[in-house]
Backbone as JSON Lines, residues from 0, in Angstrom:
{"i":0,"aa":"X","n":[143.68,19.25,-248.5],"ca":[142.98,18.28,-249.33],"c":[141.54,18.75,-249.6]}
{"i":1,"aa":"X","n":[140.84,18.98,-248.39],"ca":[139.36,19.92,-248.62],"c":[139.45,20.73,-249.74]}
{"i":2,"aa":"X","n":[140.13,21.49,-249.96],"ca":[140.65,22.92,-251.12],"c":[140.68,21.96,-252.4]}
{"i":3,"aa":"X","n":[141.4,21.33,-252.72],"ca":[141.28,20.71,-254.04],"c":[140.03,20.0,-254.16]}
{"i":4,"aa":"X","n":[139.37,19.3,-253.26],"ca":[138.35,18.58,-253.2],"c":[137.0,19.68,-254.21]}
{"i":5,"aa":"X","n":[137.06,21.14,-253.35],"ca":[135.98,21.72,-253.77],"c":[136.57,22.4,-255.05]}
{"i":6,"aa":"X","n":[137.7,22.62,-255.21],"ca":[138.35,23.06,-256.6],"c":[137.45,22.36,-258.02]}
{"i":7,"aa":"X","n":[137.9,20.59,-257.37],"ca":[137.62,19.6,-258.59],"c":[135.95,19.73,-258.97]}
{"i":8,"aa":"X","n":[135.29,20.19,-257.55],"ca":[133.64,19.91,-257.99],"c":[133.27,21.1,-258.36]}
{"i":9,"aa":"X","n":[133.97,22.52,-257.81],"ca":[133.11,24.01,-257.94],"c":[131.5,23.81,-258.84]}
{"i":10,"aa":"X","n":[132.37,23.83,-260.16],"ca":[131.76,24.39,-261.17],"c":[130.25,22.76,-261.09]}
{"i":11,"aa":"X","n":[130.08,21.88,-260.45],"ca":[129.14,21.48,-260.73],"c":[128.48,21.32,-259.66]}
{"i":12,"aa":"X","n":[128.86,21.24,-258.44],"ca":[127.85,22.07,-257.23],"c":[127.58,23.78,-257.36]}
{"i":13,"aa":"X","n":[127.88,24.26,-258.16],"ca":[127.27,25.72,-258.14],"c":[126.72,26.03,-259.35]}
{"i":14,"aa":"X","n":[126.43,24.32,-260.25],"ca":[125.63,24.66,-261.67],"c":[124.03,24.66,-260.8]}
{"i":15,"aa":"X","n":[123.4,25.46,-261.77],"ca":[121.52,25.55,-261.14],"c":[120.94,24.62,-261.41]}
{"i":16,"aa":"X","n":[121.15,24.01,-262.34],"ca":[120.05,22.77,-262.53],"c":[120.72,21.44,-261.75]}
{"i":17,"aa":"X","n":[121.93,21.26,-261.23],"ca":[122.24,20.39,-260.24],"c":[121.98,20.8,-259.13]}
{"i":18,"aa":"X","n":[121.95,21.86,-258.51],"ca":[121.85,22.84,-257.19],"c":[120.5,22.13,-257.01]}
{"i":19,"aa":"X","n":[119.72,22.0,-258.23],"ca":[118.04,21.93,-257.48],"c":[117.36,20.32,-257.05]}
{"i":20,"aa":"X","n":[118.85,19.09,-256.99],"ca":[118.6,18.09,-256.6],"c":[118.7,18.14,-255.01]}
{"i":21,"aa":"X","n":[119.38,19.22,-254.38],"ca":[118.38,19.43,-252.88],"c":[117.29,19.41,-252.66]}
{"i":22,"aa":"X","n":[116.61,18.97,-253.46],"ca":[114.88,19.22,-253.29],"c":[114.49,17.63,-253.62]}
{"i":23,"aa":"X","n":[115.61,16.92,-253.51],"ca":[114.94,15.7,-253.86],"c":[115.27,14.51,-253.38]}
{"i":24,"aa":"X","n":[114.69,14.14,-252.42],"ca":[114.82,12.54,-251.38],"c":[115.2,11.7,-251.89]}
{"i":25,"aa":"X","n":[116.7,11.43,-251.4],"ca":[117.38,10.33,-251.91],"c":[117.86,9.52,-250.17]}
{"i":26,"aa":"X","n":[117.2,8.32,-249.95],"ca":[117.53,8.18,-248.72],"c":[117.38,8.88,-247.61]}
{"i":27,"aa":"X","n":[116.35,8.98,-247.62],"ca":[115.96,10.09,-246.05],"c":[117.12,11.23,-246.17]}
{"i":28,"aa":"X","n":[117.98,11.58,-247.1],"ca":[118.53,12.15,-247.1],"c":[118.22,13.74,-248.56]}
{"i":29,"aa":"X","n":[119.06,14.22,-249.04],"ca":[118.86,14.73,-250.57],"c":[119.92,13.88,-251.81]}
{"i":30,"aa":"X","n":[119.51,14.2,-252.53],"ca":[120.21,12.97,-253.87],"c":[121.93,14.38,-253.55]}
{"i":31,"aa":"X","n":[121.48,15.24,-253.53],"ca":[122.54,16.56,-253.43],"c":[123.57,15.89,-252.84]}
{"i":32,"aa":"X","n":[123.36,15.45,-251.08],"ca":[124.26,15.19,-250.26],"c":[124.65,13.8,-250.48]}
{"i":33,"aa":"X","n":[123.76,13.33,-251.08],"ca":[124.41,11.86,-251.15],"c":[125.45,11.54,-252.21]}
{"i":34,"aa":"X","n":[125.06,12.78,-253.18],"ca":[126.14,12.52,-254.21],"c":[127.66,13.34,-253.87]}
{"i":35,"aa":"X","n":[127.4,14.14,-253.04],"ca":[128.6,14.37,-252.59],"c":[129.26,13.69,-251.37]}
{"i":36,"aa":"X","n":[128.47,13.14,-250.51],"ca":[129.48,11.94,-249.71],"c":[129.62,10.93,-250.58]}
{"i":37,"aa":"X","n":[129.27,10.56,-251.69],"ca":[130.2,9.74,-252.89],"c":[131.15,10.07,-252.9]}
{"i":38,"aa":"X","n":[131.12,11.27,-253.57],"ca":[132.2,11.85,-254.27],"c":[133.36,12.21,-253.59]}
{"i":39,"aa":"X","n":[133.12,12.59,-252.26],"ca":[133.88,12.38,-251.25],"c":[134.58,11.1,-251.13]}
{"i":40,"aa":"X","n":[134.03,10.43,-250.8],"ca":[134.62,8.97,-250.54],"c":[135.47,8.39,-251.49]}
{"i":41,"aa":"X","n":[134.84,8.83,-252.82],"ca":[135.84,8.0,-253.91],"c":[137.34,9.14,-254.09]}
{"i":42,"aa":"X","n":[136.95,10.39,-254.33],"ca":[138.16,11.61,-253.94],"c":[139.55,10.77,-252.94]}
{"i":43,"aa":"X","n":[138.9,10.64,-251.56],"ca":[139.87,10.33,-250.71],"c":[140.57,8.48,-251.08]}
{"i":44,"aa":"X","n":[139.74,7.82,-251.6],"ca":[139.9,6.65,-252.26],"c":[141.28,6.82,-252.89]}
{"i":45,"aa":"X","n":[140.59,6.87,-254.18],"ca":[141.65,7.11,-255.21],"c":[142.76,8.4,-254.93]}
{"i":46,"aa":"X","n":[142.95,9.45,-254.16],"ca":[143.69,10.39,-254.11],"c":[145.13,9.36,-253.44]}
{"i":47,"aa":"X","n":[144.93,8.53,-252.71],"ca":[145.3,7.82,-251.75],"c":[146.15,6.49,-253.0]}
{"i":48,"aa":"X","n":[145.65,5.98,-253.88],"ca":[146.04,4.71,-254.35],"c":[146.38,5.45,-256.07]}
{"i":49,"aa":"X","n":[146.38,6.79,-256.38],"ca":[147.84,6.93,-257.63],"c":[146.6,6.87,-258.71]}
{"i":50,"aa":"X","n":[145.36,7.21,-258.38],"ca":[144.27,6.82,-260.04],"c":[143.57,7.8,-260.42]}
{"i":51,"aa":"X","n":[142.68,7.94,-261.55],"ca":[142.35,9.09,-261.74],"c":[141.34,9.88,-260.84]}
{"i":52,"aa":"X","n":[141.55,10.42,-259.88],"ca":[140.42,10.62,-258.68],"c":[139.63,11.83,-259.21]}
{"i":53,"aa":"X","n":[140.49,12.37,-259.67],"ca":[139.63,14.18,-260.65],"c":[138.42,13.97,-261.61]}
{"i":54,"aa":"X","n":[138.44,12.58,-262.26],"ca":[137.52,12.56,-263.36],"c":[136.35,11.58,-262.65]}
{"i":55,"aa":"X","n":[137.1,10.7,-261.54],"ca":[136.15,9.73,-261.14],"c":[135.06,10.13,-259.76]}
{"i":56,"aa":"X","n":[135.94,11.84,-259.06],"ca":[135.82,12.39,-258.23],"c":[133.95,13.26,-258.88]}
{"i":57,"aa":"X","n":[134.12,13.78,-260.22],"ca":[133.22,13.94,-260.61],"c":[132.31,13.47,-260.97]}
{"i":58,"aa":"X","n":[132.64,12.31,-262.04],"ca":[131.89,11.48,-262.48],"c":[130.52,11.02,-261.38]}
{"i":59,"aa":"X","n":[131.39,10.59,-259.82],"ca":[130.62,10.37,-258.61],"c":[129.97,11.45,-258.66]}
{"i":60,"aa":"X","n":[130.3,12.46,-258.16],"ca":[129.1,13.72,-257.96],"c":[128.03,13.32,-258.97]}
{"i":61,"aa":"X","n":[128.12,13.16,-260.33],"ca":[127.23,13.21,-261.13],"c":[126.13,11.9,-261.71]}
{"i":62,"aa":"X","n":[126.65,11.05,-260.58],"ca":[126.28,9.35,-261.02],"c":[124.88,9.16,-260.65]}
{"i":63,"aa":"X","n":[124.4,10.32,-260.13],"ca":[122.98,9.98,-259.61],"c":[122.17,11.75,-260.06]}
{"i":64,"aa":"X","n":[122.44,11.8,-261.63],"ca":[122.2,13.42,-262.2],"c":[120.69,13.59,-262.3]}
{"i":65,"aa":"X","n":[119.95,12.84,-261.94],"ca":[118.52,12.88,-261.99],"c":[117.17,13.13,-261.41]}
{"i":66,"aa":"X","n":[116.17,13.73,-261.84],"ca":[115.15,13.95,-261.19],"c":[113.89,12.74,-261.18]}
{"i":67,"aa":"X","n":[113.62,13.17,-259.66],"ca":[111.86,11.66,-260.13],"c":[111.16,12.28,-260.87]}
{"i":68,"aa":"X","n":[110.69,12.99,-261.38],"ca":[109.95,13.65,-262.46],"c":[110.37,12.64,-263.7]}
{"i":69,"aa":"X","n":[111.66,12.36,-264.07],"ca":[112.17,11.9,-264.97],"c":[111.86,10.1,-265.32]}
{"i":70,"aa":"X","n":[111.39,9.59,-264.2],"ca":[111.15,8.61,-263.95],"c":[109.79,7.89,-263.6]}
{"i":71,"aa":"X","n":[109.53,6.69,-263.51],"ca":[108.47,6.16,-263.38],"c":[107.86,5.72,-261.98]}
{"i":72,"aa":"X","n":[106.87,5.27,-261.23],"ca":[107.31,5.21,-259.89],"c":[107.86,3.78,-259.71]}
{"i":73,"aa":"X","n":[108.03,2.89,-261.03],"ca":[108.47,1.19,-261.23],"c":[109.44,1.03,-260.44]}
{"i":74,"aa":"X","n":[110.07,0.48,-259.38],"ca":[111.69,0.01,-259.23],"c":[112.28,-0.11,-260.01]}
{"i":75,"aa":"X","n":[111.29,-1.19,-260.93],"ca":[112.29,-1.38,-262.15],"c":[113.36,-0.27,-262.63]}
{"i":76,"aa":"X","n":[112.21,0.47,-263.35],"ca":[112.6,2.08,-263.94],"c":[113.69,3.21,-263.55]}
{"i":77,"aa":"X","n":[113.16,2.95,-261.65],"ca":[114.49,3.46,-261.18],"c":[115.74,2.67,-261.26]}
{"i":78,"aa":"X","n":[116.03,1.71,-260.92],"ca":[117.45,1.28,-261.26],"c":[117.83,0.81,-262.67]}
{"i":79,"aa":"X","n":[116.81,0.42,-263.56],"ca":[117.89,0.37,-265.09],"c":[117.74,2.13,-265.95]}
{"i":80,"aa":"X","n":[117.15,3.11,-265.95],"ca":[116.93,3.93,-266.0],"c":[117.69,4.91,-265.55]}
{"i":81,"aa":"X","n":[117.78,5.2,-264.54],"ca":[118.34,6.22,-263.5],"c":[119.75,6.75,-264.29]}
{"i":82,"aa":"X","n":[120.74,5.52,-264.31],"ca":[121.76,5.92,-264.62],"c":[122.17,6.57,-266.54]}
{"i":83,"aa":"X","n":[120.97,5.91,-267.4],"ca":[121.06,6.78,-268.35],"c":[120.94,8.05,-268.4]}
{"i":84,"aa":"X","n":[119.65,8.76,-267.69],"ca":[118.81,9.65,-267.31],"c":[119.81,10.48,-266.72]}
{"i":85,"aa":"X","n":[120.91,10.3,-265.64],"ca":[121.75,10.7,-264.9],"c":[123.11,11.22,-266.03]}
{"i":86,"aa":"X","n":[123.23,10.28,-266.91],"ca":[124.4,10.66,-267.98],"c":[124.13,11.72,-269.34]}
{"i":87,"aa":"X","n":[122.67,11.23,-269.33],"ca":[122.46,12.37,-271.0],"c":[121.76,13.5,-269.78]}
{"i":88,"aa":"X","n":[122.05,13.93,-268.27],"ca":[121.99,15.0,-267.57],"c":[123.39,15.62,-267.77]}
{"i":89,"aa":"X","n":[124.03,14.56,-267.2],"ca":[125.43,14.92,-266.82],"c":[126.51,15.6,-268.14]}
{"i":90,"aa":"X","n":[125.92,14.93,-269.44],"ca":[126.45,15.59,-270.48],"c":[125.88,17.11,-271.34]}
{"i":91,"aa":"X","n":[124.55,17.13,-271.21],"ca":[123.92,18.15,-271.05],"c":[124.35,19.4,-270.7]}
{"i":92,"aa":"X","n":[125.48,19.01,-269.79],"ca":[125.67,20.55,-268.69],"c":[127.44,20.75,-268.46]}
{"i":93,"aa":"X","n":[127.95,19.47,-268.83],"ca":[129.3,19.06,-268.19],"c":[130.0,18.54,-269.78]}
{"i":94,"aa":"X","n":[131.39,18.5,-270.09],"ca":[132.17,17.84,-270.87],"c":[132.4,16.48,-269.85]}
{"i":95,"aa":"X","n":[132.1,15.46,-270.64],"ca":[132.09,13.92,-269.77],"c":[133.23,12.69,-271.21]}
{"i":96,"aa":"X","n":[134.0,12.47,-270.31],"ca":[135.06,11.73,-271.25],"c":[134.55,10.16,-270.86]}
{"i":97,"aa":"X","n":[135.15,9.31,-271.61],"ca":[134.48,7.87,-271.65],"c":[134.82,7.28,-270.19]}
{"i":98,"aa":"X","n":[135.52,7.86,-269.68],"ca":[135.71,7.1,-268.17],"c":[134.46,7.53,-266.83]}
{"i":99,"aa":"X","n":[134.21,8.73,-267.01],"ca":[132.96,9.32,-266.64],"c":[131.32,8.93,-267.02]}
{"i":100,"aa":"X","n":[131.94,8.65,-268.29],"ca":[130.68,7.84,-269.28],"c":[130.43,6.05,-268.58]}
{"i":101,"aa":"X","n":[131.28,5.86,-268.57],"ca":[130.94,4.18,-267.36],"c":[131.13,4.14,-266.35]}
{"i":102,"aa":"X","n":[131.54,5.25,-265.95],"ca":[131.55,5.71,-263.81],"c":[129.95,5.47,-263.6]}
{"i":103,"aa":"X","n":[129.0,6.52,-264.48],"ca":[127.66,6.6,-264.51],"c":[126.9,5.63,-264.58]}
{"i":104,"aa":"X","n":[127.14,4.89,-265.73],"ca":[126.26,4.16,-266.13],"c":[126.67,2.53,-265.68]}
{"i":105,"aa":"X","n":[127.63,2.47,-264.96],"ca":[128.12,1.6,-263.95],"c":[127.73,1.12,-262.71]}
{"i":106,"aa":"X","n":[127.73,2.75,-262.25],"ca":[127.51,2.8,-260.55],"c":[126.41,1.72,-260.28]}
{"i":107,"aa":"X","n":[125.48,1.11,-260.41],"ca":[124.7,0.06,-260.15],"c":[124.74,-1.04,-260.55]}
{"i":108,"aa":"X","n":[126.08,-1.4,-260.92],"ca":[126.54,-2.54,-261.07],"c":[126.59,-3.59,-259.56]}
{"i":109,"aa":"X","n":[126.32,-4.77,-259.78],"ca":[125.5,-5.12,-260.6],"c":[123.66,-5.69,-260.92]}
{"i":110,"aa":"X","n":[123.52,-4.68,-260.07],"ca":[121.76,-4.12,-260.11],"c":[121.57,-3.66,-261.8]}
{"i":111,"aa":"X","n":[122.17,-2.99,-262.26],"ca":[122.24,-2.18,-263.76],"c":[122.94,-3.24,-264.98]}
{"i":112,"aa":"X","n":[122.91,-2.96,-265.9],"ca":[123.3,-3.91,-267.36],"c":[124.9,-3.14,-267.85]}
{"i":113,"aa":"X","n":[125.52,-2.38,-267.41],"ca":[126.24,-1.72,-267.59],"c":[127.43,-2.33,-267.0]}
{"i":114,"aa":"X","n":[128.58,-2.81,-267.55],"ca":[130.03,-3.4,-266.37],"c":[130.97,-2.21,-266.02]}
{"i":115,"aa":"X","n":[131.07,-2.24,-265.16],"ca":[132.3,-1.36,-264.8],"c":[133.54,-1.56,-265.64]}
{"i":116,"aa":"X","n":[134.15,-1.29,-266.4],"ca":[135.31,-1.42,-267.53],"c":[136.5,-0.48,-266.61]}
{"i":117,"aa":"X","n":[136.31,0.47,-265.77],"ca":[137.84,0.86,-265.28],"c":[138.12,0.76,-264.22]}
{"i":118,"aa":"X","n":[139.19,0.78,-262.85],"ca":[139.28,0.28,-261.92],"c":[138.26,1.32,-261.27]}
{"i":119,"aa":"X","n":[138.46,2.76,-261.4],"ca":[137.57,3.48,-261.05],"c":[136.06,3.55,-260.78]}
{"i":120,"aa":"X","n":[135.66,2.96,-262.17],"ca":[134.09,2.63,-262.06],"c":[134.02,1.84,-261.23]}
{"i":121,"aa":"X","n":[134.96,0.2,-260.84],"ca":[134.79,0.03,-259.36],"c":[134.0,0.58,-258.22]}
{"i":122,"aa":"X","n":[135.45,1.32,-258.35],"ca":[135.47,1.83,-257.02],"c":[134.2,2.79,-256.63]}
{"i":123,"aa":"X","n":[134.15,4.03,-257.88],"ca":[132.51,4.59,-257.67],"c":[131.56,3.98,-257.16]}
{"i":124,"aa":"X","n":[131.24,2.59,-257.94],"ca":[130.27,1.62,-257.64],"c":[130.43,1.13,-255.9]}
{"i":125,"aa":"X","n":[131.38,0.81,-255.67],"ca":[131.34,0.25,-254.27],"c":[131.6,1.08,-252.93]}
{"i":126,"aa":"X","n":[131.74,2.38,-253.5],"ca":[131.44,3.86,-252.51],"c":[130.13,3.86,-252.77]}
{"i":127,"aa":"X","n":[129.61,4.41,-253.45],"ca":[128.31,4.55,-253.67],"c":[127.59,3.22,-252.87]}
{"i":128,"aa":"X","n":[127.49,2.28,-252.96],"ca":[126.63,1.24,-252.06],"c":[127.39,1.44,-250.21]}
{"i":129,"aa":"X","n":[128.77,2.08,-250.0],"ca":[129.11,1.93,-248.8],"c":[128.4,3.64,-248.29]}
{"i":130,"aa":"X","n":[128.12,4.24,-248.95],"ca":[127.77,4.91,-248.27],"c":[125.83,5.13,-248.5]}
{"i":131,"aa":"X","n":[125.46,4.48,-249.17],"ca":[123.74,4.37,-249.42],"c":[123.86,3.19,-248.12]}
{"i":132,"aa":"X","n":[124.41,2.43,-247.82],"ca":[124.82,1.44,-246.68],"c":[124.77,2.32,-245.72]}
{"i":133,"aa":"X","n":[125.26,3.11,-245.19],"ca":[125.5,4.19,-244.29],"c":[124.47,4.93,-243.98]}
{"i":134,"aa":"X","n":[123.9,5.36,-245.06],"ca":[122.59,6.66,-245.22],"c":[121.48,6.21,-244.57]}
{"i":135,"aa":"X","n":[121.51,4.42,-245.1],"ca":[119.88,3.38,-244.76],"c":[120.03,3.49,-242.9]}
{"i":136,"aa":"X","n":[121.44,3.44,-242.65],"ca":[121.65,2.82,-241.3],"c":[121.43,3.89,-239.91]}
{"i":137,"aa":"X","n":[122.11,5.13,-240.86],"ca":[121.64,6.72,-240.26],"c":[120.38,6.54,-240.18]}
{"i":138,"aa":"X","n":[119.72,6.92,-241.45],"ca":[117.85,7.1,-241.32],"c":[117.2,6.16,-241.49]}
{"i":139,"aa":"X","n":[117.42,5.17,-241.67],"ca":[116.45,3.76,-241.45],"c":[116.14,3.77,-243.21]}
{"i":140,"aa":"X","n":[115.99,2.25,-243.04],"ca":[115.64,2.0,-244.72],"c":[114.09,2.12,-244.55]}
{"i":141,"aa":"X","n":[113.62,1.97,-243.17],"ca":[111.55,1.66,-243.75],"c":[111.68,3.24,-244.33]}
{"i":142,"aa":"X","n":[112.32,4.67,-243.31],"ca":[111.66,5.94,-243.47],"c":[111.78,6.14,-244.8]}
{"i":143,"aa":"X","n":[113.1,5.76,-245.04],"ca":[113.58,6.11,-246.44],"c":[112.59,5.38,-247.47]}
{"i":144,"aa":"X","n":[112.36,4.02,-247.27],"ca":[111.48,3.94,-248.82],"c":[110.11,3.9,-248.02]}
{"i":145,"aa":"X","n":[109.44,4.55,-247.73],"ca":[108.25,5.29,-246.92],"c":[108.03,6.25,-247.64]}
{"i":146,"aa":"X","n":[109.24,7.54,-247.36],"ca":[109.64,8.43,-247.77],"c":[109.41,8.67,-249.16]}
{"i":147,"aa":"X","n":[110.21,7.49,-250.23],"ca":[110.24,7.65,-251.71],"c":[108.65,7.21,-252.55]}
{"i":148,"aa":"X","n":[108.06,6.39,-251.7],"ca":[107.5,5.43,-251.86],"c":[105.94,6.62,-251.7]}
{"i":149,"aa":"X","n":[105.31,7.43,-250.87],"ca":[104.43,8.64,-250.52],"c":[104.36,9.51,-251.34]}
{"i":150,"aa":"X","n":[105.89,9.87,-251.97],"ca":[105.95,10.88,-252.71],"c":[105.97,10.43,-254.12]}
{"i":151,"aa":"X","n":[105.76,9.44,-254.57],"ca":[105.92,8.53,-255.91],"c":[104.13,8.91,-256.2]}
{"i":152,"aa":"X","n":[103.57,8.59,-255.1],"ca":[101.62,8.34,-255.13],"c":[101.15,9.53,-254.95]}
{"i":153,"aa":"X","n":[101.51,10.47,-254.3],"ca":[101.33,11.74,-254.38],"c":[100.79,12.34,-255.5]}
């Protein structure tokens, strides 16, 4: 299962301009790793329940395609923002079909203006909070928005 897992992502963990979101604090963690224990999670999800896990497997990797450079230091900004910013990335670099197209701009549902329209975008959406759930609980939510919050004023 590992083997297909890295099959489905190769080509966008070994693109350069995604490679260089290791450099960027997402949860006391990197936006890098966090988007791949998504993508993970929704992979084994859907591989498991018969749905499209290949497109939604990516889509996750790519639901968080963005740099803070790109952004404002507003909350606001980051959560209605992020996920556009993340999609005209993600298309930029990647062929993205309409199910990928509301995986993205979903995932913060419903923090974001965007509805989830497939069972998938679901599911993205509610991996993605179980494992940012996870990440806060590993490294603490103060370090983490400490963390985002230093480097915003910087």
């Amino acid at each position: 299962m590992q083997k297909e897992f890295n099959d489905i992502i190769k080509d966008i963990i070994t693109n350069e301009e995604f490679m260089k979101l290791q450099g960027e604090v997402h949860h006391s963690t990197t936006r890098f790793n966090h988007s791949l224990r998504v993508a993970y999670e929704v992979y084994n999800k859907l591989k498991d329940n018969n749905q499209n896990y290949v497109d939604a497997t990516r889509a996750a990797l790519l639901h968080d395609f963005f740099f803070d450079d790109d952004l404002s230091s507003s909350q606001s900004d980051r959560l209605n923002n992020h996920p556009l910013i993340a999609l005209e990335n993600a298309k930029k670099y990647f062929d993205i079909n309409e199910l990928q197209e509301n995986i993205i701009l979903s995932h913060m549902y419903p923090l974001s203006y965007c509805l989830p329209r497939f069972k998938e975008s679901w599911i993205v959406s509610l991996m993605d909070k179980k494992v940012t759930i996870l990440e806060f609980k590993r490294y603490g939510f103060k370090k983490s928005y400490n963390n985002n919050f230093k480097r915003k004023r910087a």
